[in-house]
C-alpha positions as CSV (number, residue, x, y, z in Angstrom):
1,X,71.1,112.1,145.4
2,X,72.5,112.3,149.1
3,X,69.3,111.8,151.2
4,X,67.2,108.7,152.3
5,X,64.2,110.7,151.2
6,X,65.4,111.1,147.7
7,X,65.4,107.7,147.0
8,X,61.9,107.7,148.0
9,X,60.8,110.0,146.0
10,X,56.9,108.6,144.6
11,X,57.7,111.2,141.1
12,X,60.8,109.9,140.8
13,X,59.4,106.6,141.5
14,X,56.4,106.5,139.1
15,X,58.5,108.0,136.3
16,X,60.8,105.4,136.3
17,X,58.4,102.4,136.6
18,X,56.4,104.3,133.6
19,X,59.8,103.9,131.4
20,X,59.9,100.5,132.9
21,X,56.3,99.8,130.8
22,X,57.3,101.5,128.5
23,X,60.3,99.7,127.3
24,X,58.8,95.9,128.7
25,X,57.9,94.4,125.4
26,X,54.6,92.8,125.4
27,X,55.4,89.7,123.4
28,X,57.1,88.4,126.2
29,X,57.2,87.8,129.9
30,X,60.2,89.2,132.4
31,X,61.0,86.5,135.2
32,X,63.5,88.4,137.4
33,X,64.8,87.1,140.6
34,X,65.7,88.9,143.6
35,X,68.0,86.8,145.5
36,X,68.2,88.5,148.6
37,X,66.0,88.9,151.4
38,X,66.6,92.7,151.9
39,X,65.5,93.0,148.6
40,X,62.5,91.0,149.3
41,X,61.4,93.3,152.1
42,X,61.9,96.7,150.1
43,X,59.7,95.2,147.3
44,X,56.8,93.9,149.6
45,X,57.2,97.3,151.8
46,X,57.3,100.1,149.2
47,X,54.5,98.0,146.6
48,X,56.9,97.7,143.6
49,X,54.8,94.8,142.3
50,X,51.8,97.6,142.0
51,X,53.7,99.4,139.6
52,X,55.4,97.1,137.4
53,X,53.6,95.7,134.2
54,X,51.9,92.4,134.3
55,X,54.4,90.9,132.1
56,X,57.5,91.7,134.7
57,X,57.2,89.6,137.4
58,X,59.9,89.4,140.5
59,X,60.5,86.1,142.2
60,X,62.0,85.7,146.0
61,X,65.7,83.6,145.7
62,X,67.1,81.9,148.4
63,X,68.8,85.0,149.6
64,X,68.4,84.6,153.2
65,X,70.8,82.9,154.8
66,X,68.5,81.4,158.0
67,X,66.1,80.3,155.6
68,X,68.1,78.2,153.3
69,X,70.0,76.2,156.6
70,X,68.4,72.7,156.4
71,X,66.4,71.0,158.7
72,X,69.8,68.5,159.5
73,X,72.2,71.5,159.9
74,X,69.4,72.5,163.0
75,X,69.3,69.3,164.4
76,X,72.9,69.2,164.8
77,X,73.3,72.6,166.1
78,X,70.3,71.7,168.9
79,X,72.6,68.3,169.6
80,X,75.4,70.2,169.9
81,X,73.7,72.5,172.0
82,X,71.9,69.7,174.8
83,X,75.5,68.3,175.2
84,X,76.1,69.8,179.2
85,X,79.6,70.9,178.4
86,X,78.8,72.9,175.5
87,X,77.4,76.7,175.4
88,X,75.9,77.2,171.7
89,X,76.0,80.8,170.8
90,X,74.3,82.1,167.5
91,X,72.7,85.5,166.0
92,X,68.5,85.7,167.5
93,X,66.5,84.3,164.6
94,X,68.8,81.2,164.1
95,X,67.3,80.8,167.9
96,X,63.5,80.6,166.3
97,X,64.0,78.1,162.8
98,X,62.1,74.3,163.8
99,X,64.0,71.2,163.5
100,X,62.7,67.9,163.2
101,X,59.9,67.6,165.9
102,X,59.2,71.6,165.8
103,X,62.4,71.4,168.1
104,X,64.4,75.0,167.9
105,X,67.2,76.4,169.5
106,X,65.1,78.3,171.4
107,X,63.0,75.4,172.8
108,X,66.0,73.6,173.7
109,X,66.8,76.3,175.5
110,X,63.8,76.3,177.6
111,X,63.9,72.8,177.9
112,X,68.0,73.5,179.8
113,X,70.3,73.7,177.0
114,X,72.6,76.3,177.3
115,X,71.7,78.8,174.5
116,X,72.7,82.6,174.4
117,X,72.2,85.4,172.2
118,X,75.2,87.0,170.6
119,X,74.9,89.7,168.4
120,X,78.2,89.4,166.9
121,X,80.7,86.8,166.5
122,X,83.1,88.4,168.7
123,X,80.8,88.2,171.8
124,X,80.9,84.1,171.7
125,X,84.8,84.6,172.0
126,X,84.4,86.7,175.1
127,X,81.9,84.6,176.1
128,X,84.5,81.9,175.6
129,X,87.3,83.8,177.6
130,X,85.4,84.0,180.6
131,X,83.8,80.5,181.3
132,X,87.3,78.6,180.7
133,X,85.6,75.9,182.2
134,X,82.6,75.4,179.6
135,X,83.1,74.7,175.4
136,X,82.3,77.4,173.9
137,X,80.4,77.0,169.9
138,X,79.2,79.5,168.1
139,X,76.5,78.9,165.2
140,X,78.2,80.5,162.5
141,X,75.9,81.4,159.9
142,X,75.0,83.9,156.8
143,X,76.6,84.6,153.3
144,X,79.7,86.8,152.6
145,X,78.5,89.9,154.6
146,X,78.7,87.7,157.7
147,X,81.7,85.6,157.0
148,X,84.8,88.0,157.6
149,X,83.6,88.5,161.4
150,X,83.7,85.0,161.9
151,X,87.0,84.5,160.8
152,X,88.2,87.7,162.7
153,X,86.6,85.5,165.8
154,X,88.5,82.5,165.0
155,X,91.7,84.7,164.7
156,X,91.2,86.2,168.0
157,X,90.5,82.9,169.9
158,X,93.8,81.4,168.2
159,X,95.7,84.4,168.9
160,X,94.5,84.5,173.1
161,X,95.1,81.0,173.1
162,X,91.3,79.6,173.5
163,X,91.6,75.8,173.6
164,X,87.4,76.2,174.7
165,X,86.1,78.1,171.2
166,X,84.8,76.5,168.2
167,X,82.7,77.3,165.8
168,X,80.1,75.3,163.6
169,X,80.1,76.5,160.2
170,X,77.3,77.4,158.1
171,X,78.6,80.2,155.8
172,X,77.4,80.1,152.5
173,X,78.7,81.5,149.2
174,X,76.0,83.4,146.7
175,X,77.4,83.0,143.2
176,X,77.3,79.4,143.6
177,X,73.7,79.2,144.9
178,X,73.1,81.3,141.5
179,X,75.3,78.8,139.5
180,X,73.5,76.2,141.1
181,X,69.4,77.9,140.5
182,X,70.5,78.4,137.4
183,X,72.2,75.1,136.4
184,X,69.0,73.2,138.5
185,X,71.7,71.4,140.4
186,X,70.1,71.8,143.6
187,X,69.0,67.4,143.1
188,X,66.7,67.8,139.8
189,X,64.6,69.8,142.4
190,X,62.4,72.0,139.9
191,X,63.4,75.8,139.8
192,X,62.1,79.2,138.6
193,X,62.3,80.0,135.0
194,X,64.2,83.1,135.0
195,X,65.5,85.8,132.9
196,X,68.1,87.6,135.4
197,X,68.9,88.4,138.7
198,X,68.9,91.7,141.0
199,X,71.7,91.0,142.7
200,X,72.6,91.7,146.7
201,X,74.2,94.7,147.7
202,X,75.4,94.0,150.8
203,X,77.3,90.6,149.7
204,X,78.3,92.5,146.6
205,X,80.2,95.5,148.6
206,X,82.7,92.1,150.4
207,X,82.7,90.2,147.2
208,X,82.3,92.7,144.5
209,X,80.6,92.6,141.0
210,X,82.9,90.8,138.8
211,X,82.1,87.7,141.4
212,X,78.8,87.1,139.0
213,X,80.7,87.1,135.6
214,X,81.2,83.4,135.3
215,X,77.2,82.9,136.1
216,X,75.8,85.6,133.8
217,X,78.3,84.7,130.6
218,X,77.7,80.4,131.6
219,X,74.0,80.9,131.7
220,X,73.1,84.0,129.5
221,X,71.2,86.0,132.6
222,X,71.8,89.3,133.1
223,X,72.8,90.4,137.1
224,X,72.2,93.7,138.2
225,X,73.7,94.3,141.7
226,X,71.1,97.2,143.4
227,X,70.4,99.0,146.7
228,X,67.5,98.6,148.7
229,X,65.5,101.5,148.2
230,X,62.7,101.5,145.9
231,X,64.5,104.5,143.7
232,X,67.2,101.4,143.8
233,X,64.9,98.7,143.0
234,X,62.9,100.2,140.4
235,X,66.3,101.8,138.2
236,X,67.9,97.9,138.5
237,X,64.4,96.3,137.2
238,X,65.0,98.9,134.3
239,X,68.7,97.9,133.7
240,X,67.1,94.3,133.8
241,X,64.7,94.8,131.4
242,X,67.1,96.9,128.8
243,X,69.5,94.0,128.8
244,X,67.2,91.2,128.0
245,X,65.7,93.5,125.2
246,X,69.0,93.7,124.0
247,X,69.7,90.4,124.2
248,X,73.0,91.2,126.7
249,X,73.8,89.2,129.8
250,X,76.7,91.4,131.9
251,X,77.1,92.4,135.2
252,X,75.6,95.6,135.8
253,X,76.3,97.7,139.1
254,X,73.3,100.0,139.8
255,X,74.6,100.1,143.3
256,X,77.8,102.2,142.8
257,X,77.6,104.1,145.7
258,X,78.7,101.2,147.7
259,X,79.8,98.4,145.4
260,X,82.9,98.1,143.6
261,X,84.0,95.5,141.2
262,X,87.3,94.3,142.8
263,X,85.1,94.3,146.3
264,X,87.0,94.9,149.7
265,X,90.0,92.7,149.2
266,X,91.2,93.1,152.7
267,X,87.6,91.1,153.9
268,X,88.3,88.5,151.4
269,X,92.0,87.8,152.8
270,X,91.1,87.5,155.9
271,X,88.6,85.2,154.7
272,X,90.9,83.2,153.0
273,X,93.4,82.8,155.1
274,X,90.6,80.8,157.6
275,X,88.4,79.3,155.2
276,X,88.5,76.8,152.4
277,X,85.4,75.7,150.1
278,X,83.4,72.6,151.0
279,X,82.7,70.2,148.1
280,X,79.2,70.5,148.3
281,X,76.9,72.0,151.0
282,X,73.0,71.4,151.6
283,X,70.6,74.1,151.1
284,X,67.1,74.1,152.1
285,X,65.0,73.9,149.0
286,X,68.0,73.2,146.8
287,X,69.5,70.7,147.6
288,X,73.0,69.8,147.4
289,X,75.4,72.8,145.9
290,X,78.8,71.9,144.6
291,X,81.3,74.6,146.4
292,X,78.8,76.7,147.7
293,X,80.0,76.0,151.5
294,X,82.5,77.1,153.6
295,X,84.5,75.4,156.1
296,X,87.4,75.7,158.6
297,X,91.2,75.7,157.3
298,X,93.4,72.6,158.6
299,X,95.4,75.1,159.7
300,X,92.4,76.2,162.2
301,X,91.0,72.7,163.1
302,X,91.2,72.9,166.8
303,X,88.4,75.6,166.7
304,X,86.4,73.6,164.1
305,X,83.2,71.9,166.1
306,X,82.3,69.5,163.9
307,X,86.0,68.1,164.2
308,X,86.0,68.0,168.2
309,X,82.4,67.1,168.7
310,X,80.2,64.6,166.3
311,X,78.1,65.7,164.1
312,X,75.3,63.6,162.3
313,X,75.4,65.7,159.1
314,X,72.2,64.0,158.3
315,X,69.8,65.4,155.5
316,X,66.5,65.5,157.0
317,X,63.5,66.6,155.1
318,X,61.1,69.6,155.4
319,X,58.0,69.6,157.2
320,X,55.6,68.0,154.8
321,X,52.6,70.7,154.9
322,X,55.5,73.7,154.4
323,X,56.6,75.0,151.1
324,X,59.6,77.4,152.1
325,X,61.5,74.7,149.9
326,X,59.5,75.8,146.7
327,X,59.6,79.4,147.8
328,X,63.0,79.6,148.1
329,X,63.7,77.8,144.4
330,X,61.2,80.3,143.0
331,X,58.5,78.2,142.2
332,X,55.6,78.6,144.6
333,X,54.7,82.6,146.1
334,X,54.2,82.4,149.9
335,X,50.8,82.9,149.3
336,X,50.8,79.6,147.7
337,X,51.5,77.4,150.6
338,X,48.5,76.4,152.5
339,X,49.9,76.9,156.0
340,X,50.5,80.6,155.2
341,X,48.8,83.4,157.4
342,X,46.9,80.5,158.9
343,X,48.5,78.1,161.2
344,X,51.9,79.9,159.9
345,X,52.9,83.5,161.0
346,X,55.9,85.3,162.3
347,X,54.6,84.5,166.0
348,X,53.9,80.5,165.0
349,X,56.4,79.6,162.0
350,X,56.0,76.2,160.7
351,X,59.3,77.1,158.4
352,X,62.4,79.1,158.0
353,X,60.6,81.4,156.0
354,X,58.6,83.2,158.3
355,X,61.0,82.8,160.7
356,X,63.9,85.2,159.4
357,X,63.0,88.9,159.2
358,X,64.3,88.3,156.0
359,X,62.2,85.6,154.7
360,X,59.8,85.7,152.3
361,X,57.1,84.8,153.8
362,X,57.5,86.8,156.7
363,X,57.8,90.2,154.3
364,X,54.5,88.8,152.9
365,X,52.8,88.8,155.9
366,X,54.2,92.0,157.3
367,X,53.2,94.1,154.7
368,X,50.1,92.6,154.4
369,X,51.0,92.0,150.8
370,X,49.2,88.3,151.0
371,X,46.1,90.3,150.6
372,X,46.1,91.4,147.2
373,X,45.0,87.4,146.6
């Protein structure tokens, strides 16, 4: 298959969820998880759930990286941001996530902080290069897709000599966050039970498949690493359900038209060379993640932020009527949450959920798929 169409096809489609029932035993139940977002909107958008069996179920993961910052990691950034030499820079829908108070970037904005808009990393380093006189930080955030940008930034600003650029680091790494659901290390927070994982396909094509070995052969759950259309979907649910029939637990790449198992090595150099692991980094919902954080060489610590400017590093906890915490661990549906499609929507989020256009949440309400309950 070449064309976008083709991977719509609704024959092609139907025959494959009818193998799909077919081959789902009833004796038991399927728990897959679907760790990233994209994933989450092509299920909610294309009504996968319609034609699976009762006994498959998909659950939304953590696999959105605005969604899983924690309320402390905002607070900082909006601290960062009111100080009057500083010029925060960060991707749009960061802009939009609540802090403590229902405080956002955006807010702080409107309230004189200076706040921009970049749409890639390398704009907050131009940004940087002309305003010599202000500190530049950019509000680095996302998983391994976003990550070798960054550190092309940072390179760039050492090489033109920017004393003004830093960057506050929130990259975060995906097979630890599946280590970590599947280990419930996330604090003794309670966590989807689950019988495998569609994996991410954009993460997968930077860090490639053999990056989810040590999880699926530690844990016994299959991974199968898909693309996003429902042709995609649909075949990887299929691989899913064949494994744990088997009784296997392997990487499996149904994405092979983009995803290879070494990855693109080059991304992950670069990577390397300017980032090291954290210890541990907080994730909203989960808590506490050995090694599942990046941060800034000391080779690179001039253009670190939380090295030239303080930074609380405080955890602070979710709103209390919100349940993007359970969502994200698997637990609760959006639909769930009492605050959804009421005093919560995409133009009104109470959490990070509905903020991203990957969230949860906000696919739910998008698609309107919170009114099959």
């Amino acid at each position: 298959m070449k064309y976008v169409d083709e991977f719509r096809d609704p024959l092609l489609a139907r025959t494959v969820a009818a193998a799909i029932a077919r081959e789902a035993r009833p004796d038991r139940a399927y728990n897959l998880m679907e760790f990233c977002g994209g994933h989450t909107h092509a299920i909610s958008r294309y009504g996968i759930p319609d034609l699976l069996p009762g006994n498959v179920r998909m659950i939304h993961g953590p696999g959105c990286p605005v969604c899983v910052l924690p309320v402390g990691r905002i607070d900082d950034a909006i601290a960062l941001a009111r100080r009057p030499e500083v010029t925060l820079c960060t991707y749009g829908d960061v802009m939009r996530v609540p802090g403590s108070g229902r405080l956002s970037l955006l807010k702080a904005k409107a309230q004189g902080a200076d706040v921009r808009m970049v749409v890639s990393a390398d704009a907050a380093v131009r940004i940087a290069a002309e305003n010599p006189g202000r500190q530049v930080v950019f509000l680095a955030i996302g998983f391994e897709t976003t990550t070798p940008p960054t550190a092309l930034a940072v390179r760039a600003a050492a090489a033109q000599g920017l004393s003004n650029f830093t960057v506050f680091c929130n990259h975060v790494l995906t097979p630890s966050a599946i280590q970590g659901i599947l280990a419930d290390a996330g604090d003794g927070k309670e966590v989807a039970s689950l019988d495998g994982f569609v994996g991410p396909a954009h993460v997968s094509v930077v860090i490639g498949s053999e990056a989810y070995a040590p999880a699926a052969a530690e844990h016994g759950k299959p991974v199968v690493i898909s693309g996003f259309e429902p042709l995609d979907v649909l075949q990887s649910i299929l691989m899913l359900v064949r494994q744990i029939n088997e009784g296997r637990a392997e990487v499996e790449n149904q994405f092979t038209r983009a995803v290879t198992a070494e990855g693109n090595r080059k991304a992950q150099a670069i990577v390397a060379e300017i980032f090291e692991t954290r210890a541990s980094f907080e994730w909203r919902g989960l808590g506490s993640i050995p090694h599942s954080g990046l941060k800034l060489r000391e080779a690179y610590a001039a253009f670190d932020a939380e090295r030239r400017f303080p930074v609380a590093g405080a955890s602070v906890p979710d709103h209390k009527g919100c349940d993007c915490g359970a969502i994200l661990r698997g637990v609760k549906r959006p639909v769930d949450c009492k605050l959804f499609a009421g005093v919560c929507t995409p133009e009104n989020p109470m959490g990070s959920c509905m903020v991203s256009a990957e969230g949860a949440c906000a696919a739910h309400y998008t698609y309107g798929r919170f009114r099959d309950a």
